[in-house]
BAKOLNU-524889 format. One record per residue: x, y, z of N, C-alpha, C, O in turn. Coordinates in steps of 0.001 Angstrom, whole numbers, plus 500000, padded with zeros to 6 digits. Layout:
N
<<X; Y; Z>; <X; Y; Z>; <X; Y; Z>; <X; Y; Z>>
...
***
This chain:
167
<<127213; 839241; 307364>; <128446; 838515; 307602>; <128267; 837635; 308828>; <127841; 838056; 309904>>
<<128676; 836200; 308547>; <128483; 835700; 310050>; <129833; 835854; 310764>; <130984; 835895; 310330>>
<<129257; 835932; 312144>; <130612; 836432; 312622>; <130747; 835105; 313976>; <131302; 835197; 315070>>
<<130070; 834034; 313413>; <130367; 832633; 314395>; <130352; 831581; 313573>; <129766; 831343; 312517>>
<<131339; 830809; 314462>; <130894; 829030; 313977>; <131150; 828483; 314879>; <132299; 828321; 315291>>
<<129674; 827885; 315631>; <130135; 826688; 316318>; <130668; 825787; 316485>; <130679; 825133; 315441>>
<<131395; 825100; 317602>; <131228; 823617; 317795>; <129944; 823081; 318021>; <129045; 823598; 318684>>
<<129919; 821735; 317270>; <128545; 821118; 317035>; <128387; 820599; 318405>; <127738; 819599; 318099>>
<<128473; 820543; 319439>; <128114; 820332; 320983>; <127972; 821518; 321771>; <127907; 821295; 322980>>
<<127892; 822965; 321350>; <128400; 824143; 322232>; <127304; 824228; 322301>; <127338; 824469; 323508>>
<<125992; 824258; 322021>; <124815; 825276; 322313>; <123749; 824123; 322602>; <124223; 822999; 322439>>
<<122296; 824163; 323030>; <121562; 823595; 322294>; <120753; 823651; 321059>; <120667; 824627; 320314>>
<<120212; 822592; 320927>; <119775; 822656; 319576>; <118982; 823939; 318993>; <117818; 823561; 319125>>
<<118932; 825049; 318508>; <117941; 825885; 318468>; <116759; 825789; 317524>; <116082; 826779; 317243>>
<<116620; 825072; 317237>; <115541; 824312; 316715>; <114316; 823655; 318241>; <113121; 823386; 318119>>
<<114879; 823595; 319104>; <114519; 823266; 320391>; <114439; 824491; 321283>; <114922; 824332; 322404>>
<<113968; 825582; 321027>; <113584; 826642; 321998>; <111889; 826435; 322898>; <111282; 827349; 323455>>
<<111589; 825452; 322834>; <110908; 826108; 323816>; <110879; 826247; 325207>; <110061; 826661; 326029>>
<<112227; 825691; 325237>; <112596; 825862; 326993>; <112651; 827519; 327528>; <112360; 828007; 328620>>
<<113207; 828209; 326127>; <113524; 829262; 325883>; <112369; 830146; 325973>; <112507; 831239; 326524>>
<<111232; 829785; 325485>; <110119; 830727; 324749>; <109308; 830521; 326334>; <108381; 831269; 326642>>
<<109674; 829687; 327034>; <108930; 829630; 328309>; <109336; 830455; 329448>; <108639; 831166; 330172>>
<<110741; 830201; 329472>; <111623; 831190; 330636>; <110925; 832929; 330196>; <110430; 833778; 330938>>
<<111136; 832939; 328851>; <110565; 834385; 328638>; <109128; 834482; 329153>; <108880; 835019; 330233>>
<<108237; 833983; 328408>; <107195; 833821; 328720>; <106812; 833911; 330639>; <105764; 834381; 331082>>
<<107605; 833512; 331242>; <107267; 833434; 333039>; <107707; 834793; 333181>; <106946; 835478; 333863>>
<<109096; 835589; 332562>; <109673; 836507; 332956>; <108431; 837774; 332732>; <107963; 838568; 333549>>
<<108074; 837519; 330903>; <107297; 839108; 330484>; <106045; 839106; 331647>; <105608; 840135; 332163>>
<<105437; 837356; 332027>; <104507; 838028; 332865>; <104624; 838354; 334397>; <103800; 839020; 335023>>
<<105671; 837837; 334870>; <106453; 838835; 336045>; <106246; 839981; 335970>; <105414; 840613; 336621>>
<<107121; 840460; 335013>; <107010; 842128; 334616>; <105876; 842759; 334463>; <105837; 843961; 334722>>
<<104532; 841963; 333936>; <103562; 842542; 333664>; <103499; 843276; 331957>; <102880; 844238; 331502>>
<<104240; 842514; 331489>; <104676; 842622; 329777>; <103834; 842374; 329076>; <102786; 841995; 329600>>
<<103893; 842462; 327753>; <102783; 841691; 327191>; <103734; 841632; 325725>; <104781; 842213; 325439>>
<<102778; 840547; 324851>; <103685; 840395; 323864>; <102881; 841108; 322920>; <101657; 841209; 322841>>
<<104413; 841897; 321753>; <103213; 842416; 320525>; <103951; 841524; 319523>; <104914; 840783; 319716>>
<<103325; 841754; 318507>; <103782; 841544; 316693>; <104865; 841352; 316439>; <105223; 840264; 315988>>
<<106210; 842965; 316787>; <107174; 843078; 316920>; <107781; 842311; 317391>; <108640; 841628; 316833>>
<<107393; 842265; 318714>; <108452; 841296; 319449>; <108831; 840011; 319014>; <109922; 839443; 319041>>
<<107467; 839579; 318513>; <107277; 838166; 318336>; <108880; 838154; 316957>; <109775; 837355; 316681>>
<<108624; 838976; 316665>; <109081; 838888; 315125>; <110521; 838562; 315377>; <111009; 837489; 315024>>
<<111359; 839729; 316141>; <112139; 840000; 316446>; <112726; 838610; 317328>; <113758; 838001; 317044>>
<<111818; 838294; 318429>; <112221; 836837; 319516>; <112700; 835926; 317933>; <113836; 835708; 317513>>
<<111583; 835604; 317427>; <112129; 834331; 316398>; <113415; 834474; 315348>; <114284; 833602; 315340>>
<<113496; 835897; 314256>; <115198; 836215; 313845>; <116119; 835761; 315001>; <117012; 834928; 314842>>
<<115793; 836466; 316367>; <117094; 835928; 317057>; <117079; 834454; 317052>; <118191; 833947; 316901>>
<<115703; 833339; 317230>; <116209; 831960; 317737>; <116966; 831194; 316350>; <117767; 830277; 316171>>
<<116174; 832187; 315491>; <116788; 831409; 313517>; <117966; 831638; 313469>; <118514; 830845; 312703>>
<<118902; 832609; 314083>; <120585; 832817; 314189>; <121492; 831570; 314429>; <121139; 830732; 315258>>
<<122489; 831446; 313825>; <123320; 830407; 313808>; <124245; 830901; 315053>; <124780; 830010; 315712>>
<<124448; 832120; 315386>; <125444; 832333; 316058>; <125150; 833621; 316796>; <124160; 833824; 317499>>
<<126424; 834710; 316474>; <126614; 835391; 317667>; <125717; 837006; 316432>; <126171; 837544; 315422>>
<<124864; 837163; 316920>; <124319; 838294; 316379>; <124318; 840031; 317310>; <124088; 840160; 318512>>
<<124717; 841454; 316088>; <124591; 842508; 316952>; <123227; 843051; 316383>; <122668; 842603; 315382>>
<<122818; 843985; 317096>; <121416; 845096; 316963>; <121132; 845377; 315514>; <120030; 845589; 315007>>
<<122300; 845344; 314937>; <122339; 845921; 313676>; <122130; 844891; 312582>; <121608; 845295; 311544>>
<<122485; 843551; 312683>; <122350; 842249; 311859>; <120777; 841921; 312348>; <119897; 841572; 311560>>
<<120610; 842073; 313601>; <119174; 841320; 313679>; <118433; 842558; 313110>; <117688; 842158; 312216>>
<<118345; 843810; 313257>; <117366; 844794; 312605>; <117626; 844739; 311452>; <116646; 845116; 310809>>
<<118751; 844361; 310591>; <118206; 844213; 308893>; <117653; 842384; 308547>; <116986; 842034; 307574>>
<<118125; 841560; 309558>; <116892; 840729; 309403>; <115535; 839971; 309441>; <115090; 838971; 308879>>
<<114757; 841476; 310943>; <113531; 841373; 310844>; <113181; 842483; 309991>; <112059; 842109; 309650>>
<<113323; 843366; 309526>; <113206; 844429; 308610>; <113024; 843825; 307241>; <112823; 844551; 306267>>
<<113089; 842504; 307145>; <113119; 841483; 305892>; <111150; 841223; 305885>; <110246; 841122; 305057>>
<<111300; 841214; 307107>; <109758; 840289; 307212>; <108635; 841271; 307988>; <107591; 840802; 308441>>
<<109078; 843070; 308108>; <108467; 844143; 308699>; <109480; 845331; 308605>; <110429; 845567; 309353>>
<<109090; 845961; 307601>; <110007; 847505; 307187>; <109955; 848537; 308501>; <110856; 849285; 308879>>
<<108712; 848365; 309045>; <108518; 849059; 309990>; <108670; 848938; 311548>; <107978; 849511; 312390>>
<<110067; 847787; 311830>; <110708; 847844; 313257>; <111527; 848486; 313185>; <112082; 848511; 312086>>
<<112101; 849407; 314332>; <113396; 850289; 314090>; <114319; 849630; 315066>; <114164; 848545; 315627>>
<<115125; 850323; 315148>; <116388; 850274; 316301>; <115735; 850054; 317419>; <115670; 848908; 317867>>
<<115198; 851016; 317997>; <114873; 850667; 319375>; <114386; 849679; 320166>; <114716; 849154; 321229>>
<<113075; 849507; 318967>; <112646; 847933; 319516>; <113373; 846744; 319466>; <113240; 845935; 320383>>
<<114302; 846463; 318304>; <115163; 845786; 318734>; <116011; 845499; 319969>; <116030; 844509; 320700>>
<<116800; 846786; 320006>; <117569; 847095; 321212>; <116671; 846845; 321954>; <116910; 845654; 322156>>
<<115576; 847123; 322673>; <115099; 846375; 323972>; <114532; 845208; 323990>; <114458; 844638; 325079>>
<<113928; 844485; 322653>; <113660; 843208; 323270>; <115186; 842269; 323248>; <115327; 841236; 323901>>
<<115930; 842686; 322632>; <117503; 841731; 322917>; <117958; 842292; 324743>; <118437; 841467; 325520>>
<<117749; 843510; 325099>; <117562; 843574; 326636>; <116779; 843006; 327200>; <117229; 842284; 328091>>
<<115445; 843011; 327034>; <114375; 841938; 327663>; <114930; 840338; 327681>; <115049; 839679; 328714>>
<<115270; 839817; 326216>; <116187; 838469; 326611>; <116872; 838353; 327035>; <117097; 837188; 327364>>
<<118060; 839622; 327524>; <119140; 839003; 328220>; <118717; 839443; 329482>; <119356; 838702; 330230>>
<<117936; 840298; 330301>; <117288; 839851; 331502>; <116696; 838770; 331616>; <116500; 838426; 332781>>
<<116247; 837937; 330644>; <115140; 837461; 330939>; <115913; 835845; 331591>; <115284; 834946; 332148>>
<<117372; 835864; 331314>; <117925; 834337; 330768>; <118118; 833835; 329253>; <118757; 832869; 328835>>
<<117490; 834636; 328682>; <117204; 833423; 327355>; <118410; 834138; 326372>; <118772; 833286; 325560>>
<<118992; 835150; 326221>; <120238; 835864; 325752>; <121895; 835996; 327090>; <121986; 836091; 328314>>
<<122671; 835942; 326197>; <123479; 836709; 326362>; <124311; 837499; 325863>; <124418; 837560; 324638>>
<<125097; 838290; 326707>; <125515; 839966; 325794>; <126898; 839326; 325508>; <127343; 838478; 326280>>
<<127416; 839625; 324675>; <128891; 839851; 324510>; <129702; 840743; 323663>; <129642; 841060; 322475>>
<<130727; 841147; 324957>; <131836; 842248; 323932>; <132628; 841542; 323643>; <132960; 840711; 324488>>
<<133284; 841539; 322356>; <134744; 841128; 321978>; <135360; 842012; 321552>; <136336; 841659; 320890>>
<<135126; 843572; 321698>; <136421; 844321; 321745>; <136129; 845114; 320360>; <136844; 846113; 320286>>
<<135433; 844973; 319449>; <135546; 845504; 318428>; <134488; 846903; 318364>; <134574; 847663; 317400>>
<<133571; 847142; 319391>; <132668; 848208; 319894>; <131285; 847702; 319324>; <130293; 848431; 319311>>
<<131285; 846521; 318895>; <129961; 846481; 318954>; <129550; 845177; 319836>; <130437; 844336; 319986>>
<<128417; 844963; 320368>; <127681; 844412; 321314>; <127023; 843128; 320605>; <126243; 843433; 319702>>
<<127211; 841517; 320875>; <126725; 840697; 320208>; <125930; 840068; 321242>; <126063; 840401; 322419>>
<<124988; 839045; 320815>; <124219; 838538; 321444>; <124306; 836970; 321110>; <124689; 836718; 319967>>
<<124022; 835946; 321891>; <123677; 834867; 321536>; <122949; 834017; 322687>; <122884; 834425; 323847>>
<<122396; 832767; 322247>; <121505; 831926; 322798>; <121987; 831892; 324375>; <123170; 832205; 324510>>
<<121336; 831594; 325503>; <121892; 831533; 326666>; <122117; 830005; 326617>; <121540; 829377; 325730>>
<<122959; 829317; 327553>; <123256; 827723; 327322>; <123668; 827799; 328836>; <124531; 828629; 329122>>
<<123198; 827103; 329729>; <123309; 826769; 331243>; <124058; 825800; 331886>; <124658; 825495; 332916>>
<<123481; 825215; 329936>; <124435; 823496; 330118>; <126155; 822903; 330332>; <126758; 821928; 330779>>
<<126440; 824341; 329623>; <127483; 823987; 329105>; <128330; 824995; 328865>; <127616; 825989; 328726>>
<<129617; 825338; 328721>; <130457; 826224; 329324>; <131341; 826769; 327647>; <132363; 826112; 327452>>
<<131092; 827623; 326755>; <132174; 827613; 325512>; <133281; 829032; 325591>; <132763; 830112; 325877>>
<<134438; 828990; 325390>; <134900; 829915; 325335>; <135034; 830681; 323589>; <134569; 830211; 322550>>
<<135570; 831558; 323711>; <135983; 832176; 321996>; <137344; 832398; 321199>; <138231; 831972; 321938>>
<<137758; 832755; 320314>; <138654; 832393; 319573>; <138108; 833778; 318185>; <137436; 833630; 317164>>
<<138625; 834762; 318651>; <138347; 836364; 317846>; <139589; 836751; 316545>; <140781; 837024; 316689>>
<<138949; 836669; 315566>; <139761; 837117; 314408>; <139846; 838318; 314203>; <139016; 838894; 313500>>
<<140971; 839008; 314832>; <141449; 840684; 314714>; <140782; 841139; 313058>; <140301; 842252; 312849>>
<<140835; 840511; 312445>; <140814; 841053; 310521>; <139542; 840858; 310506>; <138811; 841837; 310656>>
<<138896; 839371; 310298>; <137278; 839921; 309860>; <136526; 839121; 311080>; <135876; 838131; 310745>>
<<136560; 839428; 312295>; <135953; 839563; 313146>; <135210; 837917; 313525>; <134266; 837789; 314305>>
<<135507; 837400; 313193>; <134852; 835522; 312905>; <135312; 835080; 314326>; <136425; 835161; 314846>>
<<134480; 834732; 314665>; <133896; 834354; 315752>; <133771; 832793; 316257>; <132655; 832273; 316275>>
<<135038; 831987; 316704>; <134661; 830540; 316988>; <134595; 830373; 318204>; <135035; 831030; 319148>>
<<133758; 829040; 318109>; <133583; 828909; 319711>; <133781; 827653; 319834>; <133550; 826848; 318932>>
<<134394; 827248; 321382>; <135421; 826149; 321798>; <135203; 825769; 322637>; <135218; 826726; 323411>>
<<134803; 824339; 323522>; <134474; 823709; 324543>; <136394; 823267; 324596>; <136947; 822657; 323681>>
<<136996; 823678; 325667>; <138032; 822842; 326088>; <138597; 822509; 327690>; <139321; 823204; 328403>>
<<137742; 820675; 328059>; <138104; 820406; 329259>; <139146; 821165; 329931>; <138903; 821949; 330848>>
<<140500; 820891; 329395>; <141584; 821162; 330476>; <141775; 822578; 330485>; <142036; 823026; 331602>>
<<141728; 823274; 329704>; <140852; 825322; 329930>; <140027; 824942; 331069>; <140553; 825179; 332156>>
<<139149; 824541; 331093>; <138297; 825059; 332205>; <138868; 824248; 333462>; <138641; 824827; 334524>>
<<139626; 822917; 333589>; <140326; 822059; 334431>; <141133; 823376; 335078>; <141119; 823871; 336205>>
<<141652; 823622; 334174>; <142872; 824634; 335009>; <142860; 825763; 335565>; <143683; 826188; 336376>>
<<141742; 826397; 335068>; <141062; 827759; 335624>; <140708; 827522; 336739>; <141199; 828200; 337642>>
<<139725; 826465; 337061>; <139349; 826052; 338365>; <140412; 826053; 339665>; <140493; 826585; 340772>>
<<141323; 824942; 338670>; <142961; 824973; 339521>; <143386; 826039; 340196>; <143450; 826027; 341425>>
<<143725; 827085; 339461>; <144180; 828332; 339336>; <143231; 829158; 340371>; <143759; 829888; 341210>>
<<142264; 829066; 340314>; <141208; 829718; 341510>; <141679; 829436; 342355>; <142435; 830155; 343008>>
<<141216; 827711; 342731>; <141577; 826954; 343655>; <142603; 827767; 344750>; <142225; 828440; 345709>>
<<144161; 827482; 344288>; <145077; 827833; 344655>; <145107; 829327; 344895>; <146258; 829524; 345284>>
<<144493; 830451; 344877>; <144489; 831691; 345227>; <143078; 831989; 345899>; <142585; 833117; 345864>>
<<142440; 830869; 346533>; <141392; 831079; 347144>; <140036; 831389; 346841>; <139182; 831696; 347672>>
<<139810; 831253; 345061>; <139000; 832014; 344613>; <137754; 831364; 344691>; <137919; 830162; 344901>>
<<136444; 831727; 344593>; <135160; 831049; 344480>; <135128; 831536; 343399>; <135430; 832728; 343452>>
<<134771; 830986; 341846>; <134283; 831578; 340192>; <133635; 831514; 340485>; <133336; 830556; 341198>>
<<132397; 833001; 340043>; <131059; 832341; 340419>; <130718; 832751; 338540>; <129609; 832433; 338114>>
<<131586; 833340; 337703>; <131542; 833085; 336044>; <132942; 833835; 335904>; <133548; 834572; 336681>>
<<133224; 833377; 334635>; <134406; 834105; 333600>; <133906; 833730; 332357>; <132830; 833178; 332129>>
<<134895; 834122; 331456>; <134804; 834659; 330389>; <136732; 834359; 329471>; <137728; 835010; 329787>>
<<136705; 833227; 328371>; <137660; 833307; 327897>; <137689; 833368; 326835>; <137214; 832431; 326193>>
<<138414; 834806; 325973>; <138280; 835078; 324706>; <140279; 835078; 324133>; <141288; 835447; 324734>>
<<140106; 834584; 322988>; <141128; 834561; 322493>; <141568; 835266; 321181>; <141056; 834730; 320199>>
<<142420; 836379; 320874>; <142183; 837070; 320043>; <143784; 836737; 318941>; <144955; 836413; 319135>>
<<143048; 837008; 317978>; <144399; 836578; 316903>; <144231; 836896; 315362>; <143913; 838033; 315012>>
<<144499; 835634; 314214>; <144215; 835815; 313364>; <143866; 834650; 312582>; <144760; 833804; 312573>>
<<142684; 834318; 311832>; <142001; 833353; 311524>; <142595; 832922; 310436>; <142903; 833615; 309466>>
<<142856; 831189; 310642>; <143537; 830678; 308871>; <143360; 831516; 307707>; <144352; 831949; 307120>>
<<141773; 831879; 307182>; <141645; 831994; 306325>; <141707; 833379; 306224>; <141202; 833775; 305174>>
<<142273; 834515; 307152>; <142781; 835701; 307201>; <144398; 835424; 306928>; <145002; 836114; 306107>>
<<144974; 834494; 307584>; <146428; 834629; 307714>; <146943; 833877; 306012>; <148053; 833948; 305483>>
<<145949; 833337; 305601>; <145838; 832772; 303981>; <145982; 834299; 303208>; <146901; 834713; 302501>>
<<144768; 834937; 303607>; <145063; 836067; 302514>; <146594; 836843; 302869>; <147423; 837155; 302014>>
<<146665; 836963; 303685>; <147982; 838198; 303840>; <149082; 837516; 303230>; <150003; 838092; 302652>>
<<148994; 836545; 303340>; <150531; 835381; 302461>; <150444; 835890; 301333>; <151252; 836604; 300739>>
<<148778; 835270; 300823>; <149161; 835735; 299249>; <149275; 836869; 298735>; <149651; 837078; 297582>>
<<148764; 838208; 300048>; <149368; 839516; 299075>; <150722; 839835; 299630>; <151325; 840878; 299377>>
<<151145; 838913; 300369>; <152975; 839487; 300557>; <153646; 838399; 299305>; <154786; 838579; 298878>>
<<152814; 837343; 298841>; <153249; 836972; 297680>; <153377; 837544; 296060>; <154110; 837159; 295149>>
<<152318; 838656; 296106>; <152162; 839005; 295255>; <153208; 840715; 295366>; <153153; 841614; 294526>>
<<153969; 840716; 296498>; <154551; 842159; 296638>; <156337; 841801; 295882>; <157165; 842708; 295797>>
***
């Protein structure tokens, strides 16, 4: 199930990772890491994602192309990316843990469908104009936030019509 849709300006191109594959690359050999098979496998499902992916969507879609990655390795190289820069984590409340591309560039907030969990994402100037404002005036330095919006998606609030139509 995808559980995002971008705006076509929110991310960069991911077709264009190797800004991405480099930041990792400086980080694993910081650490003294090394790359295996797995990982590799696992790094690329995540960059092929359109959107916001959990542990559980990316392990049944490298499990497509290697029966033999489990949970775990997943779960830590999506930790290794989001130390690394090149991920980030996100909760939206539903208990599971999503991940998506890191973007430095550019600032998107979300827009959460209580019913089937769909996931949009929203660049909006005067949102972030006013937040700033709003700091501003109570002294604040942002040094990040986070704005999620939770509700119910057209094509959720479509179905419930038609089964209170059909009652």
């Amino acid at each position: 199930m995808a559980h995002g849709r971008r705006a076509p300006s929110s991310h960069p191109d991911r077709n264009d990772t190797e800004h991405y594959r480099e930041m990792l690359a400086a980080f694993m050999a910081k650490k003294g890491l090394r790359s295996t098979k797995q990982r590799d496998h696992i790094v690329e499902a995540f960059f092929a994602q359109p959107d916001h992916v959990s542990i559980e969507e990316l392990l049944a879609r490298v499990r497509e192309r290697d029966p033999a990655i489990g949970y775990a390795t997943v779960y830590r190289t999506l930790k290794l990316l989001t130390e690394s820069g090149v991920a980030n984590e996100r909760k939206f409340g539903d208990g599971l843990t999503r991940y998506e591309l890191a973007d430095d560039e550019t600032h998107h907030d979300h827009l959460i469908c209580l019913e089937c969990q769909k996931i949009v994402e929203f660049e909006e100037p005067e949102v972030e104009r006013l937040q700033e404002e709003i700091a501003r005036r109570h002294g604040f330095v942002v040094r990040s936030h986070k704005h999620e919006m939770y509700g119910v998606c057209p094509d959720c609030q479509k179905k419930a019509a038609a089964r209170q139509g059909r009652n």
